[in-house]
C-alpha positions in Angstrom: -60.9 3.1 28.1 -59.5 5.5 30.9 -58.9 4.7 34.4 -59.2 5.9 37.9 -56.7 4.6 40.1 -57.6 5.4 44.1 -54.8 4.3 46.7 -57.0 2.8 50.0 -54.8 3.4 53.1 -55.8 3.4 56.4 -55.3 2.5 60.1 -58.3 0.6 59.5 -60.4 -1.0 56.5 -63.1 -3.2 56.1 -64.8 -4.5 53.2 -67.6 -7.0 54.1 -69.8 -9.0 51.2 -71.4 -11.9 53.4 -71.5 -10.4 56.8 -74.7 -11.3 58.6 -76.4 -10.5 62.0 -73.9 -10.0 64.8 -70.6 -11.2 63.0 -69.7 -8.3 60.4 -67.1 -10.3 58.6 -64.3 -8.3 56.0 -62.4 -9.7 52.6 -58.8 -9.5 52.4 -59.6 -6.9 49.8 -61.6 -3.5 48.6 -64.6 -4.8 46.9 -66.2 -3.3 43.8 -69.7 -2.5 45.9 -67.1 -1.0 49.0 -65.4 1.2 46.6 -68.2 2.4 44.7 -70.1 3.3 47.6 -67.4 5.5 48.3 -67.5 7.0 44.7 -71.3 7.3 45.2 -70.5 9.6 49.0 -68.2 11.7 47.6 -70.4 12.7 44.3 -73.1 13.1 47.1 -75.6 10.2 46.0 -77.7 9.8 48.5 -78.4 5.8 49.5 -81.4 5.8 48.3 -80.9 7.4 44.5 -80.2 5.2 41.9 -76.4 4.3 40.8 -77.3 4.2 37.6 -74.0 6.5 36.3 -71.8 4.3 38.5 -73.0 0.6 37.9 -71.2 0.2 34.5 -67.7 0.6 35.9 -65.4 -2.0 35.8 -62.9 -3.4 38.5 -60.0 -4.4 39.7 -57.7 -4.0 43.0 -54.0 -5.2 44.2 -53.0 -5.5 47.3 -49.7 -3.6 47.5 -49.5 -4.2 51.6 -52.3 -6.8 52.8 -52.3 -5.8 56.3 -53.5 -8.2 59.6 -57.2 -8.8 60.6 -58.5 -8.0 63.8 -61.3 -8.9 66.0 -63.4 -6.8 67.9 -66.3 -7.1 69.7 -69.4 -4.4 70.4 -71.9 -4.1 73.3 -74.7 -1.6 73.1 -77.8 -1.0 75.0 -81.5 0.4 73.9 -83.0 3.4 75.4 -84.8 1.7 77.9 -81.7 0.7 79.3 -81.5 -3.4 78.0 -78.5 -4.9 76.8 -78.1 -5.6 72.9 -76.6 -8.9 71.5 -72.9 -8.5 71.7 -71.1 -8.5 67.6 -67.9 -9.1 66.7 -66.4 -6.8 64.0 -63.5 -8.0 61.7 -61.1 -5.3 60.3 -57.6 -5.2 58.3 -55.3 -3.0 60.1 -52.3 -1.1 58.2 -53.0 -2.3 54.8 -52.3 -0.6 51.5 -54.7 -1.2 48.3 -54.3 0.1 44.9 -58.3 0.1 43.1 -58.6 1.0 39.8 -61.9 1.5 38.5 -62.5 1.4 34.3 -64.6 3.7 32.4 -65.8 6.9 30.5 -63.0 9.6 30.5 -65.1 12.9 31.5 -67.3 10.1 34.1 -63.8 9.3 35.7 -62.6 13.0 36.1 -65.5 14.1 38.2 -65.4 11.3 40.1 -61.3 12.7 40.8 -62.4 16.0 41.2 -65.3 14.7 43.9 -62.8 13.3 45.8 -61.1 16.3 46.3 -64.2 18.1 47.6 -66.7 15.1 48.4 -70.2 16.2 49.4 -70.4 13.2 52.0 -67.3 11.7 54.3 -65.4 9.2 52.8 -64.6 6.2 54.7 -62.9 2.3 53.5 -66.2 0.3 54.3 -67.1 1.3 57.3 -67.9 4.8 58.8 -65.2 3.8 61.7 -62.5 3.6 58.8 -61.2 6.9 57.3 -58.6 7.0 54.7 -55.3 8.4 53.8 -55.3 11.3 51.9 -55.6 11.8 49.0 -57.4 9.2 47.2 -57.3 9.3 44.0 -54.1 8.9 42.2 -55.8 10.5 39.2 -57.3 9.3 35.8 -55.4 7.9 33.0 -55.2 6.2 29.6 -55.6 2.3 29.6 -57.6 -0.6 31.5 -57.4 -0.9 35.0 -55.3 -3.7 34.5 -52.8 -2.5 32.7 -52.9 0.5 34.9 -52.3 -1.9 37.8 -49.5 -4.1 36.1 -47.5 -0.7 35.6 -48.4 1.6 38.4 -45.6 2.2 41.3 -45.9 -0.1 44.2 -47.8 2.2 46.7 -47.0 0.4 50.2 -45.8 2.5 53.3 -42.1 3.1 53.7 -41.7 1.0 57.0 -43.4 -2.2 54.5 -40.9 -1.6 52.0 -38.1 -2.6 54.3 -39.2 -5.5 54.9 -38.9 -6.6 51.3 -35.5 -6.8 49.7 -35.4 -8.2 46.6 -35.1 -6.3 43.5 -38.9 -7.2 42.6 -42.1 -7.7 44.4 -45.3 -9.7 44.1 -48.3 -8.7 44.4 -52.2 -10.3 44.4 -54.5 -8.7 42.1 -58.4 -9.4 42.1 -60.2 -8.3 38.7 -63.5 -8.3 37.0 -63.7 -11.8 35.0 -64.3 -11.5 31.2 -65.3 -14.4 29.0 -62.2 -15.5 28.2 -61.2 -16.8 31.9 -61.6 -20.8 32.3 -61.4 -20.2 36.3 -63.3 -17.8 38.3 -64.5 -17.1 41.6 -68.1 -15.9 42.5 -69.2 -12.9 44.9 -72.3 -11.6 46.1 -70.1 -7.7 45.3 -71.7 -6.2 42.0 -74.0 -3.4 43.8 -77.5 -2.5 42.8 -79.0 -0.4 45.0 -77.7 0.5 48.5 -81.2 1.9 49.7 -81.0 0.5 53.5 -84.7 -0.7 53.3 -83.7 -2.5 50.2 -80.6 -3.1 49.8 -79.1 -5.3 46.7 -76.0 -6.6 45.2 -75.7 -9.1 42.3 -73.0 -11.8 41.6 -69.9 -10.9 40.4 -67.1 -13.2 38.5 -63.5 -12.8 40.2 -60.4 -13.9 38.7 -57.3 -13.5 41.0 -53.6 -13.3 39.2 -50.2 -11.4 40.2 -48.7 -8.8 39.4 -44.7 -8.1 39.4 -43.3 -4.6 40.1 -39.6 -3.4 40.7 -38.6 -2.8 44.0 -38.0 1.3 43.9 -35.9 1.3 46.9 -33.6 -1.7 45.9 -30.4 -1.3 44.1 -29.1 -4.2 42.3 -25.3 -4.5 42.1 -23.7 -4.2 38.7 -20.8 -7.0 38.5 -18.2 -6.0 36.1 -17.4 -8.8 33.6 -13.6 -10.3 34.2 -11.5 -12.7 32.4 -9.8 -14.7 35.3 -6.9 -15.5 32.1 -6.2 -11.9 31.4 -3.7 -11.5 33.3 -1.8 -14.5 31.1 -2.5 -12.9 27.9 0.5 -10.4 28.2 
């Protein structure tokens, strides 16, 4: 298997999978349908074509810099002039993902090269939330977990200071596979993003973590000494 690894930066993010009515909710992380949406704008799939290429990717994201949620709220009026229900909007501010999506090898590259030139604008959930650039982080050998357990911790400069130690944790969120006893469910696997039908499936999430040296953190060598030395003439 290859894998695409995409690096998800932005002032703002949001990744909903149970928002309803006025209060459009986000996850503390990418989601698979989120991310593939994006795949699906910049290879120019138009909502309502089929995914079929896309749906048989697997999944997983860390969160190399989780970011804060906000809270905002929307008014908006109709033409005739009347006053919309007010929503309230929930976003991550200053966070830093690292997605990696599993797959065929020549499926994977022109979904890199897409990204580079993407036919629609590319945006981390909502239309409101543009990314860093580049994306992609380019294609290579391996799952997208072991591309995650061994990719360089990707978090902003100013994030990195604030962590000292000579490693660093990080959450990672993956597709489950039989083997996993625990599990989490969410309504994320996508089906069909046609917006007068729109459709996403269940999908099994196992959450683990993932340990990374720190590369701006140098630990001090201590030179071995024999305290008696100096006795042994």
């Amino acid at each position: 298997m290859n894998t695409l690894l995409l690096r998800l930066a932005g002032p703002l993010q949001a990744w909903g999978a149970s928002s309803r009515f006025v209060y459009r909710g986000t996850e503390t992380a990418p989601t698979k349908s989120g991310v593939i949406g994006m795949l699906a704008a910049a290879k120019g799939i138009r909502r309502t074509e089929p995914l079929t290429e896309l749906l048989g990717l697997s999944f997983a994201v860390r969160v190399d810099q989780p970011g804060t949620v906000l809270r905002d709220f929307q008014t908006a009026r109709r033409l005739d002039g009347s006053a919309l229900p007010l929503s309230y909007r929930h976003y991550l501010s200053d966070a830093v993902f690292v997605a990696a999506v599993g797959g065929d090898k020549d499926l994977l590259t022109g979904l890199h090269d897409a990204l580079h030139r993407p036919q629609f604008p590319l945006y981390l959930g909502r239309r409101s939330c543009p990314p860093v650039l580049p994306v992609s982080l380019g294609v290579h050998p391996g799952t997208p977990v072991e591309m995650l357990r061994r990719h360089r911790w990707e978090a902003s400069t100013w994030h990195r200071r604030t962590r000292r130690s000579a490693t660093v944790t990080m959450e990672m969120l993956r597709d489950a596979d039989d083997t996993d006893p625990f599990t989490e469910t969410i309504r994320d696997e996508p089906v069909s993003f046609d917006p007068t039908h729109r459709q996403h499936g269940w999908r099994l999430v196992v959450r683990e973590h993932v340990e990374l040296p720190h590369p701006d953190t140098r630990v001090a060598t201590i030179p071995s000494h024999d305290p008696m030395q100096v006795l042994g003439g």
